[in-house]
Each structure stands twice: as structure tokens, then as C-alpha cells.
C-alpha positions in Angstrom: 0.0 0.0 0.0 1.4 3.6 -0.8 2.4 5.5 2.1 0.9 8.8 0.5 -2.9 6.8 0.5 -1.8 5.4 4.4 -0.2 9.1 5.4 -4.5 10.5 4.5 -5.6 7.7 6.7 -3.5 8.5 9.3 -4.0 11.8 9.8 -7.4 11.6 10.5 -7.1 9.0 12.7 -5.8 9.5 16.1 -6.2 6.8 18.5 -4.2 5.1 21.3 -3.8 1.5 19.8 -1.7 -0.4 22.2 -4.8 -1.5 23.9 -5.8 -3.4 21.4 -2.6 -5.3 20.8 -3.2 -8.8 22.7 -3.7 -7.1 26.2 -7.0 -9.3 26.3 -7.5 -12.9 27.4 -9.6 -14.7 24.7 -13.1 -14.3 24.9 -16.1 -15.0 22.0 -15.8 -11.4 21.7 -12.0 -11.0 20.7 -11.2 -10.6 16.9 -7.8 -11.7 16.3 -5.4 -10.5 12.7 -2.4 -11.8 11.8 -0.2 -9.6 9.1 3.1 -8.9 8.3 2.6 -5.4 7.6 2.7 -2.8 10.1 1.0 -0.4 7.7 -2.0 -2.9 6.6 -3.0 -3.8 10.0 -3.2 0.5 11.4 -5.6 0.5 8.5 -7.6 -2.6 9.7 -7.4 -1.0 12.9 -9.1 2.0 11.5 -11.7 0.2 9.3 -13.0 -1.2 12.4 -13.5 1.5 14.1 -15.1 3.6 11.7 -17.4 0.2 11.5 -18.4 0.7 15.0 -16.4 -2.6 15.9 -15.7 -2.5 20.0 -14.3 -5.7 20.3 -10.8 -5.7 21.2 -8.4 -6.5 18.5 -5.3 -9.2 19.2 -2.7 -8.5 16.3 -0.1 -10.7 15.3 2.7 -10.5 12.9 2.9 -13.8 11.7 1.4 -17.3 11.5 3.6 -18.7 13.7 2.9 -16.1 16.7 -1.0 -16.9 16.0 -0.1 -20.3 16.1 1.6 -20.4 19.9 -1.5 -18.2 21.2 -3.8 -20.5 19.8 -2.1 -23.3 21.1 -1.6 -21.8 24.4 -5.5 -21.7 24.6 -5.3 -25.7 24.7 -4.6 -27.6 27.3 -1.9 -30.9 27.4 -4.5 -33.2 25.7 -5.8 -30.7 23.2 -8.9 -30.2 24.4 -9.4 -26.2 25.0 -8.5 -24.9 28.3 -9.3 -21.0 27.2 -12.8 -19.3 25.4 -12.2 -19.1 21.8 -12.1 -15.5 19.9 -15.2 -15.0 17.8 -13.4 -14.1 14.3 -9.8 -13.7 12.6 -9.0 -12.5 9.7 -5.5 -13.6 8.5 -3.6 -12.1 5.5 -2.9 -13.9 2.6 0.4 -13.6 1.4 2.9 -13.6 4.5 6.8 -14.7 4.5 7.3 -18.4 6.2 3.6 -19.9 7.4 1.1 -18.1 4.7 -2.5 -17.1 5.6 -3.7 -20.6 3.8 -1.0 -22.8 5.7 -2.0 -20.9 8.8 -5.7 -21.5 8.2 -4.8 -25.2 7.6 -3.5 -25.6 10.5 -6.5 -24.0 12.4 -9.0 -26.4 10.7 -6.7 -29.3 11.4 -7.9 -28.8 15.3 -11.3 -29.8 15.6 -11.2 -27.9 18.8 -10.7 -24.7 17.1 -13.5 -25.2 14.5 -15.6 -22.7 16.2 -13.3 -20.0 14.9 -14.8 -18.2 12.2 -12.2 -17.1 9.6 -11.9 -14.4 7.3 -9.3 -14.2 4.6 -7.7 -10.7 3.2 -5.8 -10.6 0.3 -4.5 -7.8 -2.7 -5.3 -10.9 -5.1 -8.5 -12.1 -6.4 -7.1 -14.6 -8.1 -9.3 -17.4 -8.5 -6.5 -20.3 -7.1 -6.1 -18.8 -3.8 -9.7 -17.8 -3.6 -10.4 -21.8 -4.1 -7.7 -22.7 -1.8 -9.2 -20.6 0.8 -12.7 -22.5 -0.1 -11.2 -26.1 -0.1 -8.9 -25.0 3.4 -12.2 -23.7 5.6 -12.5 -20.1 5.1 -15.5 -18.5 6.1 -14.8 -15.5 3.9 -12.0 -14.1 1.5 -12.4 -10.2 1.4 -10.2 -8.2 -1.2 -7.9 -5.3 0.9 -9.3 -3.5 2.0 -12.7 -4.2 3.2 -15.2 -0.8 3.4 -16.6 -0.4 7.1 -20.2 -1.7 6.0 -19.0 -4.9 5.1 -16.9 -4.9 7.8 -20.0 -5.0 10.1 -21.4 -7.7 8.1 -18.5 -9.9 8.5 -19.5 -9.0 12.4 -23.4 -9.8 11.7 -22.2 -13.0 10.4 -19.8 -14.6 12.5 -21.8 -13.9 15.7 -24.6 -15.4 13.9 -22.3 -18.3 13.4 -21.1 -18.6 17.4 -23.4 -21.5 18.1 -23.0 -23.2 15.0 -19.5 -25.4 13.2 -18.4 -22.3 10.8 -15.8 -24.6 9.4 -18.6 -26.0 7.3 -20.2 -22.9 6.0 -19.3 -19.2 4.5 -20.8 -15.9 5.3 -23.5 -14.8 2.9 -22.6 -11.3 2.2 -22.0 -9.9 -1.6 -18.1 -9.2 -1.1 -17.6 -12.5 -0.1 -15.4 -13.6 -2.8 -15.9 -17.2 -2.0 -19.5 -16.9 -3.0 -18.8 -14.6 -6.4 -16.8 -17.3 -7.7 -20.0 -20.0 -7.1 -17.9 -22.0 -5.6 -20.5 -23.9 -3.5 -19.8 -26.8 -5.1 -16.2 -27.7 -4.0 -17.1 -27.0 -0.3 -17.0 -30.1 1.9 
């Protein structure tokens, strides 16, 4: 992302941020985002708020940091020993463990099933919109989603709390999972 579009965004946002920077336990109301890029995830940071989103936000900068949280929420026999968060959204295209590895690796737990997950990605490219299908996403959103969807993707996975998201995606129009009709490869 250009610095010049980010410097716009920045300037009319002013907000103290290290709260939201996994301070909070996990709870059903915790959102958690994994990206590389310290620029990407100020602007998530600000997309939710302009979408009204108070849940606190747990950000980490790669796969492998998500994975020891979430595997710290688990206790010696795997069963989980912590309340999962309600939602994470994990960026695509990161150096070592990649946001379709990392969401592997989530769906490979059965105990983590009930985590809703949302994709983000500069590509639209139909492979890694598949992948995403065929690995358990939820939902694959092109960067940068507007605050309206946003509060769908909310709507949606606290809809989903109760139910096994791994097995189905969130009906909203900028759900790229659904433009591509791929209904038919999902498990």
C-alpha cells in the first residue's frame, strides 16, 4: 500500500492502539489478525473502528505467533482450556507460514472449529480464492474491506457462534468465495 494513501488515513485517525494489541485474554468477543505489515493492519485498525467494531483487536505478525496463542488456549490433551475468539481474519500472502497454511493448521484442530475465519488478500485470483474454499475459510475479502462490510463480517460470524463455521461461508455480496459459485467444491 502507498504510504501517501496510508499518510490520509492517518492523519485523520488518532487513536491510542496499544490497547488493542493482545492485552485481552480470549473471549467470544476478541477478533484476532495476523499480518506482516505494520502499515495494513493500522488500517484494519481504523476500518473497524469507523465500522463501530468494540471488540478488542489481538494482532499478530505472523502465522507462527498466532499459532503459539492458539495453542496456548489448549490444554496438554488438546482439548481447549481458554474461550475461543469469535473471528480472525489472516492475510494472505505472508513470508514463512502463509494465511492458507495458517488457516490449515486452524481447521486441522477440531477444537478450534468454532473460529470463524476471514481471509484478506490484494489478489483475487481465483486459485487462492479456491484454496481458501477447499482449506475452511469462512470468507475471502479483497484489501481492504469498506466499514459496511466490515459489520457484516460481524453480523455473520456472531450469527455463526453457536454453529460449526468450518462448514459454512458468510452470505454477504463481497464475499469472494460466493462470487466465484464455488459452493460446489465446499466439503
Amino acid at each position: 500500500m502507498s504510504r501517501d494513501i496510508y499518510a490520509g488515513f492517518a492523519e485523520s485517525w488518532s487513536v491510542a492502539h496499544s490497547v488493542m494489541d493482545s492485552a485481552y485474554p480470549h473471549s467470544r468477543g476478541v477478533i484476532l489478525a495476523v499480518d506482516d505489515e505494520e502499515e495494513d493492519v493500522e488500517l484494519m485498525r481504523l476500518l473497524f473502528r469507523k465500522a463501530g467494531v468494540t471488540q478488542p483487536i489481538e494482532v499478530y505478525r505472523s502465522g507462527e505467533e498466532l499459532v503459539a496463542a492458539l495453542t496456548r488456549t489448549m490444554d496438554g490433551n488438546g482439548a481447549i482450556a481458554a474461550d475461543l475468539p469469535l473471528l480472525c481474519f489472516l492475510d494472505v500472502k505472508m513470508p514463512n507460514m502463509n494465511g492458507h497454511e495458517l488457516l490449515r493448521w486452524i481447521r486441522a484442530r477440531p477444537q478450534l472449529d468454532q473460529i470463524s475465519v476471514v481471509m484478506l488478500s490484494s489478489s483475487e485470483h481465483p486459485a487462492d480464492v479456491k484454496e481458501a474454499a477447499r482449506n475452511g475459510a469462512q470468507c475471502y475479502l479483497a484489501k481492504y474491506p469498506q466499514p459496511t462490510v466490515l459489520k457484516q463480517v460481524m453480523t455473520e460470524a456472531e450469527r455463526m457462534v453457536a454453529q460449526n463455521p468450518s462448514k459454512e461461508w458468510f452470505g454477504l455480496p463481497a464475499n469472494l468465495l460466493l462470487r466465484w459459485g464455488l459452493n460446489k467444491e465446499r466439503n
